[in-house]
C-alpha positions in Angstrom: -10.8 12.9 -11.4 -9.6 11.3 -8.4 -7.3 8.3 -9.2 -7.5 4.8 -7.2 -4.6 4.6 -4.7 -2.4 1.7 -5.1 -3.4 -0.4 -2.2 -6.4 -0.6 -4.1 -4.4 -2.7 -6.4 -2.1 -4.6 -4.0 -4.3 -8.1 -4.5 -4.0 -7.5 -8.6 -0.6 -5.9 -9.4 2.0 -8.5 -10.5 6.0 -6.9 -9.3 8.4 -8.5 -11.8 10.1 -11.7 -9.9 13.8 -12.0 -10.1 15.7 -14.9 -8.5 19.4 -15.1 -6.7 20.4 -17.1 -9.6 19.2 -14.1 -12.2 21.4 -12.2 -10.0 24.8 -14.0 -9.8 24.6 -14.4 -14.0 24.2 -10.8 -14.4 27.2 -10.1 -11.9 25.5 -8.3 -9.3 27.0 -9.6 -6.7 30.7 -8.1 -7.7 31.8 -5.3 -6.1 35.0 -3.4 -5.9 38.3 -4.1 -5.0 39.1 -4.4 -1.1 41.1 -0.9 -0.7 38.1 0.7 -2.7 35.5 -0.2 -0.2 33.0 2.3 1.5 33.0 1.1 5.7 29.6 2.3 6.1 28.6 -0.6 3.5 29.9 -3.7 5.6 26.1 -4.9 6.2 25.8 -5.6 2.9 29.0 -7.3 1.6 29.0 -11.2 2.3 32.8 -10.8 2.0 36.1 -11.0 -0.1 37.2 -13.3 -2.9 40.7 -12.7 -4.5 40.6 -9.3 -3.2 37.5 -8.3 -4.3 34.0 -7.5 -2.1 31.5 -9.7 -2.8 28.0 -8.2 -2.1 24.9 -10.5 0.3 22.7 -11.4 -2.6 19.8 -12.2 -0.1 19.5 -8.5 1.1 20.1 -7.3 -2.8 16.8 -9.7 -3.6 14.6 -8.1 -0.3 16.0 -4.2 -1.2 15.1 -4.7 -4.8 11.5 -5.5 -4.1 11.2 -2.7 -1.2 12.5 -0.4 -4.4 9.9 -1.9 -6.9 6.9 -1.4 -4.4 7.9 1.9 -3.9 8.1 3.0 -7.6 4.9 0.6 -8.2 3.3 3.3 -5.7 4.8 6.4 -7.1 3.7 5.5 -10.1 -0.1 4.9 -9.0 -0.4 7.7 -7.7 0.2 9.7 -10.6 4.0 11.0 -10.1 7.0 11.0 -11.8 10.5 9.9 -11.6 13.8 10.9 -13.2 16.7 8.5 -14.1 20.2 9.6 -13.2 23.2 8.2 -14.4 26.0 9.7 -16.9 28.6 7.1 -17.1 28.8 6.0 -20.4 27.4 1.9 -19.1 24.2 3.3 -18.4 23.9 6.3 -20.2 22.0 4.7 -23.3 19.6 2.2 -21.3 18.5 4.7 -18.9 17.2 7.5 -21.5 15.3 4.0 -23.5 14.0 3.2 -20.0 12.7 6.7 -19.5 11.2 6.9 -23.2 9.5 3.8 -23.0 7.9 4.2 -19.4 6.8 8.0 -20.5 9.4 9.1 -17.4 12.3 11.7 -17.4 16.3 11.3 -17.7 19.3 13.3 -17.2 22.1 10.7 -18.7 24.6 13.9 -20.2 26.1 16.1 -17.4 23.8 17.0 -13.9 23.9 20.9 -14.0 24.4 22.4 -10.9 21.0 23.5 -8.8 19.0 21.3 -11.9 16.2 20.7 -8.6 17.0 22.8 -6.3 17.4 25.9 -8.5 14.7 24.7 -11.1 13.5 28.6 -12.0 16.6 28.5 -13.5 16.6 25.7 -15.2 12.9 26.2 -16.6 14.2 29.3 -18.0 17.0 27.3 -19.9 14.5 24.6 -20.7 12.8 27.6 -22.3 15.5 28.6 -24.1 16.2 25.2 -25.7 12.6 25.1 -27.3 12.4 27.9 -28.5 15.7 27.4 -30.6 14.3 24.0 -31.6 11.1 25.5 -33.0 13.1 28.2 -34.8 15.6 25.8 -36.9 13.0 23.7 -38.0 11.2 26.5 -39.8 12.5 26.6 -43.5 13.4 30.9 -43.6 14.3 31.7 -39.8 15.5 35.0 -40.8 18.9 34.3 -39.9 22.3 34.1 -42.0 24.2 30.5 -42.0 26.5 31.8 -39.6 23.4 32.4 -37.2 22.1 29.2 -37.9 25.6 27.3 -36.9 25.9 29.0 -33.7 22.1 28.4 -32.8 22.3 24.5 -33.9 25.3 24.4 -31.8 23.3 26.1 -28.9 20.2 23.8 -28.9 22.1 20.6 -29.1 24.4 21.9 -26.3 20.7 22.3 -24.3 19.5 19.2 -26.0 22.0 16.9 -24.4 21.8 18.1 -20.7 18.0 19.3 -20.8 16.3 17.2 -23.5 15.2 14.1 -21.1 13.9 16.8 -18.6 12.5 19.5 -21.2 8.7 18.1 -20.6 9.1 17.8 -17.2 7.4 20.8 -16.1 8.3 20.2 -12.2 10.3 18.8 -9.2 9.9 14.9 -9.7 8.3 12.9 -6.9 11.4 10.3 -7.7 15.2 9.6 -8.5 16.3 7.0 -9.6 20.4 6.5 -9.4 22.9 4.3 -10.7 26.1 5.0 -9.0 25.6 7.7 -6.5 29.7 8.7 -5.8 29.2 10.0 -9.6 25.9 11.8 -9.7 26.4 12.9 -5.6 25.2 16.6 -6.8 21.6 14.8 -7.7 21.6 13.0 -4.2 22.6 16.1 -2.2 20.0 18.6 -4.1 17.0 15.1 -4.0 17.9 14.9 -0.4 17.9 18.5 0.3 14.3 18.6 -1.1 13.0 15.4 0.3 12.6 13.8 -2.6 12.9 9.9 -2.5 15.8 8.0 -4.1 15.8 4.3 -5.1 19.6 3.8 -6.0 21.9 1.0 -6.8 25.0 1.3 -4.1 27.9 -0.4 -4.8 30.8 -0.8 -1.9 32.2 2.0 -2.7 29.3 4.0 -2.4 27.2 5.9 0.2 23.9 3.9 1.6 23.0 6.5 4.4 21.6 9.3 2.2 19.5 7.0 -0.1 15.6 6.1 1.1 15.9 2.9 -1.0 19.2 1.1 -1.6 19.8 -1.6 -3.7 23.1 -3.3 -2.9 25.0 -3.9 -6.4 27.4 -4.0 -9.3 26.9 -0.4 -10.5 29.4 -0.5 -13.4 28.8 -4.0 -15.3 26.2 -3.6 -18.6 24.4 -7.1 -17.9 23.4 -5.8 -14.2 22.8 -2.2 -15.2 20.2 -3.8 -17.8 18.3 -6.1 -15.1 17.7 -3.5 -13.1 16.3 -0.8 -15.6 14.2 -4.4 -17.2 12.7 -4.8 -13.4 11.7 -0.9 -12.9 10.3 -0.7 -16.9 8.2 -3.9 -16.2 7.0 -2.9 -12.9 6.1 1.1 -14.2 4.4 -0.6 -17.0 2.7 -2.9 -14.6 1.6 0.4 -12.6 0.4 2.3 -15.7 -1.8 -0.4 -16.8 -3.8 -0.7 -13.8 -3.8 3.0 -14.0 -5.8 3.1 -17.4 -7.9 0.3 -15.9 -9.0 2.1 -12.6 -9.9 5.2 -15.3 -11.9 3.6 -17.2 -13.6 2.7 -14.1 -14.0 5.9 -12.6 -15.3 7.2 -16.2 -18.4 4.6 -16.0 -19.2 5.5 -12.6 -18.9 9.1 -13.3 -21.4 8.9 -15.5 -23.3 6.3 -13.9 -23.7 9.4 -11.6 -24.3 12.0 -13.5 -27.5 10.3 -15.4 -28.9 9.4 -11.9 -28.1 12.6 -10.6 -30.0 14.2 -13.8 -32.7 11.9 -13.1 -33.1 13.4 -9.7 -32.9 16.7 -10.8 -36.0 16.5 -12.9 -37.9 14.4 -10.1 -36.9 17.7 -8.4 -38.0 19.9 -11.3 -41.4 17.9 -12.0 -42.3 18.2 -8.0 -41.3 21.9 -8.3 -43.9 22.8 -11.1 -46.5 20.7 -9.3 -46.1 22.4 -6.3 -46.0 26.0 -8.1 -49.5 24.8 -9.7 -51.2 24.2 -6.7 -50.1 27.2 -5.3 -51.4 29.4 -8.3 -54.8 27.3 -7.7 -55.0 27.9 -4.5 -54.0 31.7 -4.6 -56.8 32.1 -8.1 -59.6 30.3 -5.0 -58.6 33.1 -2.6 -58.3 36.0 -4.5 -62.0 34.6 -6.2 -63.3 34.7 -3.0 -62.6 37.7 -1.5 -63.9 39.2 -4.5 -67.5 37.7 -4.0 -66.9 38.6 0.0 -66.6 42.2 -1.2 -69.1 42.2 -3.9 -71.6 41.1 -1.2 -70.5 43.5 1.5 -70.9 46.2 -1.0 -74.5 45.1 -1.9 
């Protein structure tokens, strides 16, 4: 079934508003220290207050709905994206985020080649379910020690590959909060093309990420507006999903009962013209039998 494409949508889908004010309460606008600041970052820091960068909420409040029509889209159009962020802030609110929008996380440790070596990785992914499937069984046939060693195996696996282990392929989007700590999942999503929406703080790196958003990367209350906006705005995008579905299901079979309707217009002419050929063939053969009949008199 062919799926709507989000323009389609444009006039109907609602992005989840924020306001400059929304911004300064969640602390958005802090960044680092002075000393600590990335160069290649100046357009977005407004400046410096007792030492401290303070970042331009107005380009934070344009980037941020740039990022949200670009995951509205991804999202549309049937792909995927994976949440990225270890540090112990975000760790908890990105795997909710991801299990509430149906989405994928990595929020343990970012294994080495986990895109760009994803054989690999499928292999391990493997690996982990199949010693999931085999301690939940009552008798697995194996002594306590066994058991032990496998438990400790599988939540080992669980903890870097259990947000990923449905994921079945490359995602067709990253998502990243703070990018100096997870630069192994920039370099292997930029490597592959893949686009990233991710939060940059002035510390940080803007040049390798498609879709900034200029912001305090380390406080809990702006960590938490930003994964609210992208889980309203996914939902958002799933929901007009289903609704374009349904749509395609009633003209699918809107279709199909004309198209059966034609076919046995198609039959019914079909038999006609098969009867009137038998007619006429029963004349002829009816008449050269007289013609001979005669001839032979």
């Amino acid at each position: 079934m062919e799926k709507k494409l989000w323009w389609n949508n444009r006039k109907t889908m609602k992005l989840p508003s924020v306001t400059i004010k929304q911004l300064l309460e969640a602390g958005v606008h802090l960044g680092h220290k002075t000393f600590r600041w990335n160069p290649k970052m100046e357009e977005f820091i407004f400046g410096s207050k007792n030492s401290i960068h303070i970042i331009d909420l107005v380009q934070t409040l344009e980037m941020t709905n740039i990022a949200l029509l670009e995951i509205y889209k991804c999202i549309t159009s049937g792909g995927k994206i994976l949440f990225v962020s270890t540090k112990k802030q975000a760790a908890g609110t990105i795997a909710n985020l991801a299990k509430d929008t149906s989405q994928f996380y990595v929020n343990h440790r970012w294994l080495g080649g986990m895109l760009t070596n994803w054989k690999t990785i499928s292999n391990s992914i493997k690996r982990y379910k199949k010693l999931s499937k085999d301690l939940q069984k009552e008798n697995t046939g194996f002594t306590k020690k066994e058991n032990l060693k496998m438990g400790i195996q599988r939540d080992k696996l669980e903890r870097s590959l259990g947000g990923i282990a449905d994921m079945g392929k490359i995602p067709d989007m990253i998502f990243i909060i703070d990018t100096n700590v997870e630069d192994l999942a920039v370099k292997e999503a930029s490597k592959l093309n893949i686009p990233i929406v991710a939060i940059v703080d002035t510390n940080s790196d803007p040049t390798r990420i498609n879709f900034p958003i200029p912001g305090n990367d380390d406080a809990r209350r702006a960590i938490n507006l930003y994964c609210d906006l992208i889980k309203k705005t996914i939902l958002d995008a799933q929901q007009h999903i289903s609704r374009t579905d349904e749509e395609d299901l009633k003209t699918e079979t809107k279709n199909e009962k004309s198209h059966k309707k034609e076919l046995k217009k198609e039959d019914s002419k079909k038999k006609e013209v098969k009867k009137t050929s038998k007619n006429i063939a029963k004349s002829l053969f009816s008449k050269v039998k007289s013609l001979t009949s005669k001839k032979a008199k």
